[in-house]
N, CA, C and O atoms as CSV, one atom per row, in Angstrom:
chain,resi,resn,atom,element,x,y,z
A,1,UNK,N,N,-9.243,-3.297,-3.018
A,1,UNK,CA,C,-8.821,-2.500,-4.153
A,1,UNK,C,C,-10.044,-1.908,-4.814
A,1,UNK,O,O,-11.095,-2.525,-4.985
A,2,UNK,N,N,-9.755,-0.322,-5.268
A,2,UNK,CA,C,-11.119,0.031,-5.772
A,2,UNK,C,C,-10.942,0.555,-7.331
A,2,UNK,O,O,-11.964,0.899,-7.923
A,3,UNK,N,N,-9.501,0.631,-8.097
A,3,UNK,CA,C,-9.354,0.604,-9.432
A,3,UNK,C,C,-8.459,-0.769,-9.730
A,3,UNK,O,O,-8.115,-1.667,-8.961
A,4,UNK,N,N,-8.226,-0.581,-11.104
A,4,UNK,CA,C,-7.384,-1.348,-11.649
A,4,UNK,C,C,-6.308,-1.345,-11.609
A,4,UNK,O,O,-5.564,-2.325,-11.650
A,5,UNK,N,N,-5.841,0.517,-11.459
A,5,UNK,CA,C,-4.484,0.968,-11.284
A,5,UNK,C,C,-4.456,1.035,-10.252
A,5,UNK,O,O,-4.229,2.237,-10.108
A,6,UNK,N,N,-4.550,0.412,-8.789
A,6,UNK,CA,C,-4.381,0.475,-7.430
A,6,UNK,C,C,-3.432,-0.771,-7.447
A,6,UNK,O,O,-3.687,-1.867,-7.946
A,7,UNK,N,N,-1.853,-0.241,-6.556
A,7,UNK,CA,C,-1.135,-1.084,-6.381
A,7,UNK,C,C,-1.250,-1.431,-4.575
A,7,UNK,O,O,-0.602,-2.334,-4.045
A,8,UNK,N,N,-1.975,-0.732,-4.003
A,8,UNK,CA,C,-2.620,-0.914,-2.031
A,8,UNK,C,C,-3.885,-1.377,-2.447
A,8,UNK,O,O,-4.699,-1.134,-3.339
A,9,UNK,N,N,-3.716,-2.389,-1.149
A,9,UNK,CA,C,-5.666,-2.355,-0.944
A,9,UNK,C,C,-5.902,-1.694,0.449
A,9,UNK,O,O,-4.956,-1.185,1.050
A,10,UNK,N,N,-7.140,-1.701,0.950
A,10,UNK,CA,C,-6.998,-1.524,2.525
A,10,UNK,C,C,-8.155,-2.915,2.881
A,10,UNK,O,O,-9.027,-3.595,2.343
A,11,UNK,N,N,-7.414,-2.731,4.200
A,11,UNK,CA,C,-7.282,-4.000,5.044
A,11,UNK,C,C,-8.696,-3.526,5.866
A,11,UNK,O,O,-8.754,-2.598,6.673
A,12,UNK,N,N,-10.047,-4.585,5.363
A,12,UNK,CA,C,-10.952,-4.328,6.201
A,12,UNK,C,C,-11.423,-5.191,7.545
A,12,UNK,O,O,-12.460,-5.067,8.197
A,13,UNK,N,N,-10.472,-5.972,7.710
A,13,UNK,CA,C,-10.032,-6.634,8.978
A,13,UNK,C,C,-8.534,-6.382,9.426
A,13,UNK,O,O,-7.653,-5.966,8.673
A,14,UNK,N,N,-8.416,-6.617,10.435
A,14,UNK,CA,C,-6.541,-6.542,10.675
A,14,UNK,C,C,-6.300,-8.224,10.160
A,14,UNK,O,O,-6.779,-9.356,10.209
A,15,UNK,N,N,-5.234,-7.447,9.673
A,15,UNK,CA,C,-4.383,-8.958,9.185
A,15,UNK,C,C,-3.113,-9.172,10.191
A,15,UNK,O,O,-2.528,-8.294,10.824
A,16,UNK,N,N,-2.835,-10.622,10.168
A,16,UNK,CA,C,-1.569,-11.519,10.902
A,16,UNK,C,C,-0.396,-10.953,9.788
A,16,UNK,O,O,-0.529,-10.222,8.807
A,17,UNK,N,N,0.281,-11.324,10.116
A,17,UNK,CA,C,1.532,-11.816,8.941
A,17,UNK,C,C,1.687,-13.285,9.358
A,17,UNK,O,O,1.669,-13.878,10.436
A,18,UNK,N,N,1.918,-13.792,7.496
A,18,UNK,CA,C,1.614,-14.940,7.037
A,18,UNK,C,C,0.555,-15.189,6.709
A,18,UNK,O,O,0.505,-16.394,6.460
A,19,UNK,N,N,-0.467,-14.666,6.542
A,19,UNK,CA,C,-1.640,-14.457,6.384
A,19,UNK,C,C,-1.998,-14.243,4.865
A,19,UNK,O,O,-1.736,-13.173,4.317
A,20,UNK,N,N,-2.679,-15.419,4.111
A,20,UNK,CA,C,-2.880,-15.027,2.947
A,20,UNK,C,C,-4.276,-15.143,2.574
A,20,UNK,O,O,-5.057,-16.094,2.621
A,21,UNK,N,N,-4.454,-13.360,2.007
A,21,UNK,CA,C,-5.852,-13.212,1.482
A,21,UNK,C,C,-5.923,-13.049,0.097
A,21,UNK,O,O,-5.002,-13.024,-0.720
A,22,UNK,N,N,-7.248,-12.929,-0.086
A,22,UNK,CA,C,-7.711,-12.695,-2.228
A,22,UNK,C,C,-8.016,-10.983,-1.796
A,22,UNK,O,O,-8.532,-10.278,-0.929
A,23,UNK,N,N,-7.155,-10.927,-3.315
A,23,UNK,CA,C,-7.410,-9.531,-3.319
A,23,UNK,C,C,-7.992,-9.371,-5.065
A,23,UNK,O,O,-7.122,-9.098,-5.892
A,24,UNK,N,N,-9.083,-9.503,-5.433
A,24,UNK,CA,C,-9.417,-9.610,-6.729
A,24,UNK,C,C,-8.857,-10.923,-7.430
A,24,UNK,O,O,-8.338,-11.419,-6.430
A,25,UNK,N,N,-8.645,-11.673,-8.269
A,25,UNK,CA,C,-8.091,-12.189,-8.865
A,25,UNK,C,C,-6.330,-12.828,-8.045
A,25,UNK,O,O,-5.562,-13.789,-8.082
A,26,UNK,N,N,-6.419,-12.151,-7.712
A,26,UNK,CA,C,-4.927,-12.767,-6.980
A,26,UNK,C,C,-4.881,-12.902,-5.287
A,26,UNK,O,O,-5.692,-12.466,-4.470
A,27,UNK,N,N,-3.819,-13.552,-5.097
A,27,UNK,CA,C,-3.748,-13.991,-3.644
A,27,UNK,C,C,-2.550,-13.349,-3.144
A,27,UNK,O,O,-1.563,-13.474,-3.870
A,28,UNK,N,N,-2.403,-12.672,-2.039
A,28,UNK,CA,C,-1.162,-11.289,-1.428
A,28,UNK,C,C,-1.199,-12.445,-0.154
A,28,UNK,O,O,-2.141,-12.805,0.550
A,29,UNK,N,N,0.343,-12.893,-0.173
A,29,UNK,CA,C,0.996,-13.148,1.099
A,29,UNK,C,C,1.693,-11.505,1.944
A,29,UNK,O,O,2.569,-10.685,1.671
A,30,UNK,N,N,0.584,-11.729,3.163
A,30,UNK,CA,C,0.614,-10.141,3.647
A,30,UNK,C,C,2.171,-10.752,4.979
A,30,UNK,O,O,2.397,-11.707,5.722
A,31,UNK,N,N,2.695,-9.736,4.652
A,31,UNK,CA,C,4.441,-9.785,5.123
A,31,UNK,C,C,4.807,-9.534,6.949
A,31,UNK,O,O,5.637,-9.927,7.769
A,32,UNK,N,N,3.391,-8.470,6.896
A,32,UNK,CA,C,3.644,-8.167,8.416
A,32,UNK,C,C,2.400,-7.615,9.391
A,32,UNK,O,O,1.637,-7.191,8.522
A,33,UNK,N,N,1.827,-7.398,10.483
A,33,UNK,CA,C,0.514,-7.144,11.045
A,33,UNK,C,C,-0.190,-5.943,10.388
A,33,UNK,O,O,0.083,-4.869,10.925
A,34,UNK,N,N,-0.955,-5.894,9.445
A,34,UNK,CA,C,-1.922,-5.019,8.903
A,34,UNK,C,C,-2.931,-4.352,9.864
A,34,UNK,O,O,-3.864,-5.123,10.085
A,35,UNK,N,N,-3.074,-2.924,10.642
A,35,UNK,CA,C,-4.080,-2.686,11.250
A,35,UNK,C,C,-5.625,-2.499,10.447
A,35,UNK,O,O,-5.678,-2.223,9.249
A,36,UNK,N,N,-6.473,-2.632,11.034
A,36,UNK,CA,C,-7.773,-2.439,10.478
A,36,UNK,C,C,-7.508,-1.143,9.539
A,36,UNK,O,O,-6.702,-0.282,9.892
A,37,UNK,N,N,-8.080,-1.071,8.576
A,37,UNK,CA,C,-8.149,0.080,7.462
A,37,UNK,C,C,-6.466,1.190,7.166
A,37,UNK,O,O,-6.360,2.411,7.053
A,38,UNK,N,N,-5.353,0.046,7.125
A,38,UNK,CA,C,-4.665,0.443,6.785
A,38,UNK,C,C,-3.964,-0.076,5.404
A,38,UNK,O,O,-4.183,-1.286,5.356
A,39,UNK,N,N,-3.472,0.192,4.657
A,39,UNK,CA,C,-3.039,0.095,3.673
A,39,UNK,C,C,-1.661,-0.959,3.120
A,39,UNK,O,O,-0.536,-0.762,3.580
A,40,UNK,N,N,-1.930,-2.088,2.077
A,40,UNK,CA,C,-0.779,-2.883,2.109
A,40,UNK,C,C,-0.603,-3.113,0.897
A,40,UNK,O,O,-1.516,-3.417,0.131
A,41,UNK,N,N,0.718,-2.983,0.545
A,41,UNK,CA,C,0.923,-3.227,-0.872
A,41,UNK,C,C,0.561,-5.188,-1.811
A,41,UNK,O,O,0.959,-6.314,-1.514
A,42,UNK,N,N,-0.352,-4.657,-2.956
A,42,UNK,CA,C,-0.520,-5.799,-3.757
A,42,UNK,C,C,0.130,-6.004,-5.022
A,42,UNK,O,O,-0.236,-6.867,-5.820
A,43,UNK,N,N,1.492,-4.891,-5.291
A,43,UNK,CA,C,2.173,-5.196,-6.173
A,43,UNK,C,C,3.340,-4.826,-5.520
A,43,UNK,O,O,3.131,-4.124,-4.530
A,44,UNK,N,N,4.672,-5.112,-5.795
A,44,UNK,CA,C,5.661,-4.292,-5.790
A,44,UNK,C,C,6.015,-2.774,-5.718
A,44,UNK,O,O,5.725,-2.172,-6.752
A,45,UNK,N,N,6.463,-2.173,-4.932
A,45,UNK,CA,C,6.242,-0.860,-5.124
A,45,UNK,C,C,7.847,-0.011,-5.311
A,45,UNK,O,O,8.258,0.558,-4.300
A,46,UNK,N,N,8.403,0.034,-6.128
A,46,UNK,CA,C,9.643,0.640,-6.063
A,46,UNK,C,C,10.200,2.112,-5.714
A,46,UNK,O,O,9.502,3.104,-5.922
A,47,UNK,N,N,11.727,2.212,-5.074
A,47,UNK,CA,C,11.596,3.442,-4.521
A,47,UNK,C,C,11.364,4.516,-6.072
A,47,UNK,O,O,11.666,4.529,-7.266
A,48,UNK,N,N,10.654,5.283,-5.086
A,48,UNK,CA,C,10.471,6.590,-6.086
A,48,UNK,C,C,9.084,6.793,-7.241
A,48,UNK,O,O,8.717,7.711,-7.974
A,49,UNK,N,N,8.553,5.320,-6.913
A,49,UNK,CA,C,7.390,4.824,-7.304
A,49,UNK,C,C,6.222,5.471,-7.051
A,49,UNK,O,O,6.018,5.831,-5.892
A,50,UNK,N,N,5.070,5.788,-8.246
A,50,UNK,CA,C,3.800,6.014,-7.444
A,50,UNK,C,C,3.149,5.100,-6.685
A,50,UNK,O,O,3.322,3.888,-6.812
A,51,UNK,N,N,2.311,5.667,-5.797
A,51,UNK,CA,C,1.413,4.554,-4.832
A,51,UNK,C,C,0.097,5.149,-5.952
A,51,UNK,O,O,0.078,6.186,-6.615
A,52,UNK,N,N,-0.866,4.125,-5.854
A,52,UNK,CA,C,-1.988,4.579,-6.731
A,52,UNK,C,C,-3.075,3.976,-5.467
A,52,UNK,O,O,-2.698,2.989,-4.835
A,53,UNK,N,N,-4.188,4.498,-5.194
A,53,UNK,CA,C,-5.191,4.529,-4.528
A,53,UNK,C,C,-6.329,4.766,-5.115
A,53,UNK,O,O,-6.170,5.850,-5.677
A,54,UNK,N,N,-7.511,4.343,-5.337
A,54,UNK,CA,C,-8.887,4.777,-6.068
A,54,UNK,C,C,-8.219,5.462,-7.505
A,54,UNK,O,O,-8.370,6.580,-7.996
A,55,UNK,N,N,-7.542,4.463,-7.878
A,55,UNK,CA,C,-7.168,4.901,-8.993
A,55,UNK,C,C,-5.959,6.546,-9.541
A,55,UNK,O,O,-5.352,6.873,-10.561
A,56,UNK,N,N,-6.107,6.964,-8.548
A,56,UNK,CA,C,-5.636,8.177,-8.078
A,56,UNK,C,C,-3.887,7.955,-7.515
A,56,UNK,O,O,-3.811,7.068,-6.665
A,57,UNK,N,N,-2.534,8.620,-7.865
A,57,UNK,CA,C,-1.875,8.750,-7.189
A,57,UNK,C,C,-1.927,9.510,-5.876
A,57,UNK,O,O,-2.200,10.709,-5.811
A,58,UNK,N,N,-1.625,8.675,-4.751
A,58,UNK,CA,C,-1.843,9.410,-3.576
A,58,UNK,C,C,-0.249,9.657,-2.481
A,58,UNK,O,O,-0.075,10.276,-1.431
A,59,UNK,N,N,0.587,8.917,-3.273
A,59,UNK,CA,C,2.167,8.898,-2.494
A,59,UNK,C,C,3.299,8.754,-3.663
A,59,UNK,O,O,3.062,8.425,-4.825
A,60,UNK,N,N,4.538,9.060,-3.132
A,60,UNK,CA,C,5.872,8.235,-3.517
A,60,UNK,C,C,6.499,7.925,-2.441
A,60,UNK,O,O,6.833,8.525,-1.419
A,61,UNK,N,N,6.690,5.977,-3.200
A,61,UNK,CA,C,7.742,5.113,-2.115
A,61,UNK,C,C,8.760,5.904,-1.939
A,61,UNK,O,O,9.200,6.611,-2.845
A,62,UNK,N,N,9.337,5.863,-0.525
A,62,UNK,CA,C,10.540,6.595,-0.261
A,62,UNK,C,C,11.677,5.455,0.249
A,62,UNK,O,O,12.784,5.586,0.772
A,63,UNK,N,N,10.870,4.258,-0.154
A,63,UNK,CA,C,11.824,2.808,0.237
A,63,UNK,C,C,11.144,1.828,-0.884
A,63,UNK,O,O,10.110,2.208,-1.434
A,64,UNK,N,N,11.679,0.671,-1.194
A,64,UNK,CA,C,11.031,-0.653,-1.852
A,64,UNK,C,C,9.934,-0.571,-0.905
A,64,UNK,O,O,10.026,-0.133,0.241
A,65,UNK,N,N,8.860,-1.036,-1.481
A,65,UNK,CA,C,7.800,-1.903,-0.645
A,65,UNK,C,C,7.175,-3.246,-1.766
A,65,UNK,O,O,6.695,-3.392,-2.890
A,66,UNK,N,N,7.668,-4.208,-0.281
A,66,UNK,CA,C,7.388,-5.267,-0.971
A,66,UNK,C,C,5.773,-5.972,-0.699
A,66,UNK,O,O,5.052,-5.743,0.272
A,67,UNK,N,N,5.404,-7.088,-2.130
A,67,UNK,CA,C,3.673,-7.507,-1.913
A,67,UNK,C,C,3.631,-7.693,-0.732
A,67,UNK,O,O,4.504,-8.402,-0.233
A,68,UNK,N,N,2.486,-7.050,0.188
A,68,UNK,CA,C,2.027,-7.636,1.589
A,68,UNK,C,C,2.432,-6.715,2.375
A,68,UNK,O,O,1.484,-6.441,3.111
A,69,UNK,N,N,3.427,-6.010,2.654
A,69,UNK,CA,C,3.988,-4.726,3.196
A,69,UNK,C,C,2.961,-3.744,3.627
A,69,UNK,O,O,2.048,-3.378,2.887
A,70,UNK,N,N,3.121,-3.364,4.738
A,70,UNK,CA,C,2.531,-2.107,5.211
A,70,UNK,C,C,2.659,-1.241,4.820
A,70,UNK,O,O,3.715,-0.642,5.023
A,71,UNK,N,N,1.579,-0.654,3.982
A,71,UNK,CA,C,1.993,1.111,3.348
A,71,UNK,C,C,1.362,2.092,4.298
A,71,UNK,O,O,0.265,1.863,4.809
A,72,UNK,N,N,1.923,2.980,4.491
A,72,UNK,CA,C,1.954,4.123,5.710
A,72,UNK,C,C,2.948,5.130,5.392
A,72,UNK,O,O,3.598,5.056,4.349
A,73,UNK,N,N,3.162,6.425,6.553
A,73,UNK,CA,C,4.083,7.163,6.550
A,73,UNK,C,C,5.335,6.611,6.146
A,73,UNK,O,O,5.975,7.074,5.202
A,74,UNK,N,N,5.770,5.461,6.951
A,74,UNK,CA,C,7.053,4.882,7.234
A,74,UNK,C,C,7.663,5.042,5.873
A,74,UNK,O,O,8.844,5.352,5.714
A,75,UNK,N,N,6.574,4.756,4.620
A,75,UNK,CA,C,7.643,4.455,3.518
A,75,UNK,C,C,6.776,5.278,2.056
A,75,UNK,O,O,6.959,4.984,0.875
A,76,UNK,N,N,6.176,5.956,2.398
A,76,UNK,CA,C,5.074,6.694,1.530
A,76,UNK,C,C,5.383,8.085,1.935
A,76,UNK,O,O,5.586,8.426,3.100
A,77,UNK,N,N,5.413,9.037,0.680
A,77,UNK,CA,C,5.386,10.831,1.034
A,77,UNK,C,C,3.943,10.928,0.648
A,77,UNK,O,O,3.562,10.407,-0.400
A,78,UNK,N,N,3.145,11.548,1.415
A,78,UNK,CA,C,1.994,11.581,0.873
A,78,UNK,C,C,1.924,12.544,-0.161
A,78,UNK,O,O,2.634,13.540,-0.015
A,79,UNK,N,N,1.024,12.439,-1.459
A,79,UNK,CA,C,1.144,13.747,-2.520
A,79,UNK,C,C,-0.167,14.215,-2.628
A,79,UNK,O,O,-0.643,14.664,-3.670
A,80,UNK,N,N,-0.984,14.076,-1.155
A,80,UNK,CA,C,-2.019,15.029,-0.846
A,80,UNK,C,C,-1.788,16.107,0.332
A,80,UNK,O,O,-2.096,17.239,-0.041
A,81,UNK,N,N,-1.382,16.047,1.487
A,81,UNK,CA,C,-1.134,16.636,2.232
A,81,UNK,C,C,-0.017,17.436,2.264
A,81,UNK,O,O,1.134,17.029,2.106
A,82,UNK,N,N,-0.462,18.950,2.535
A,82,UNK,CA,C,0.537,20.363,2.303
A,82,UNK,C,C,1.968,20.086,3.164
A,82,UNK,O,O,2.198,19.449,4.191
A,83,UNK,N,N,2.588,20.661,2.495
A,83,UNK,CA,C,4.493,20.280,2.772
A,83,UNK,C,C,4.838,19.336,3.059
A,83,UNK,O,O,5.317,19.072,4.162
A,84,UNK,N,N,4.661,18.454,1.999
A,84,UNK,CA,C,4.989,16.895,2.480
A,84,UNK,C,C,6.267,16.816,1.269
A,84,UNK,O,O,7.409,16.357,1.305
A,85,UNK,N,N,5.377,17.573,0.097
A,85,UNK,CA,C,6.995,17.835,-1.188
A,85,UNK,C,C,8.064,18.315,-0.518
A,85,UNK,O,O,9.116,17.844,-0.950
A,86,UNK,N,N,8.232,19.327,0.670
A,86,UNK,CA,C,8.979,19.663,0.939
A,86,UNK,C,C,10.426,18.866,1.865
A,86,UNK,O,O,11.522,19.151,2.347
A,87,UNK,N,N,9.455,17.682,1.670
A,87,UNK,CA,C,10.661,16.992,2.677
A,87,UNK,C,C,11.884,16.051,1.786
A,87,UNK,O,O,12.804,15.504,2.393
């Protein structure tokens, strides 16, 4: 995690699921296989929710994502990349 308002961290090892790491101050039971430098939720993320990254909104959930969850396409619109509002 690189703000305060970051609800992802990224994963600078791949993680297992079941796998519990420190993520600042708290401990994230990670839910499912994390690839190297991909992104997993450390709070709750509700649909319709911002994703916050470097402090920065960088998505909206387009599903729940729960602590430990893989954040990716699958469940993130990205709100950097062109015609992605459009979907």
């Amino acid at each position: 995690m690189l703000d305060a308002k970051d609800n992802v961290a990224v994963a600078t090892d791949a993680l297992a699921e079941g796998e519990t790491i420190a993520v600042g101050d708290a401990s994230v039971a990670i839910g499912e296989a994390i690839p190297v430098g991909h992104k997993f939720a450390t709070a709750p993320i509700a649909l319709d929710a911002h994703v916050y990254k470097y402090g920065e909104i960088i998505g909206v959930a387009i599903r729940p994502i729960p602590v430990g969850a893989h954040v990716h396409v699958h469940n993130v619109l990205s709100a950097r990349l062109p015609g992605d509002a459009a979907r």
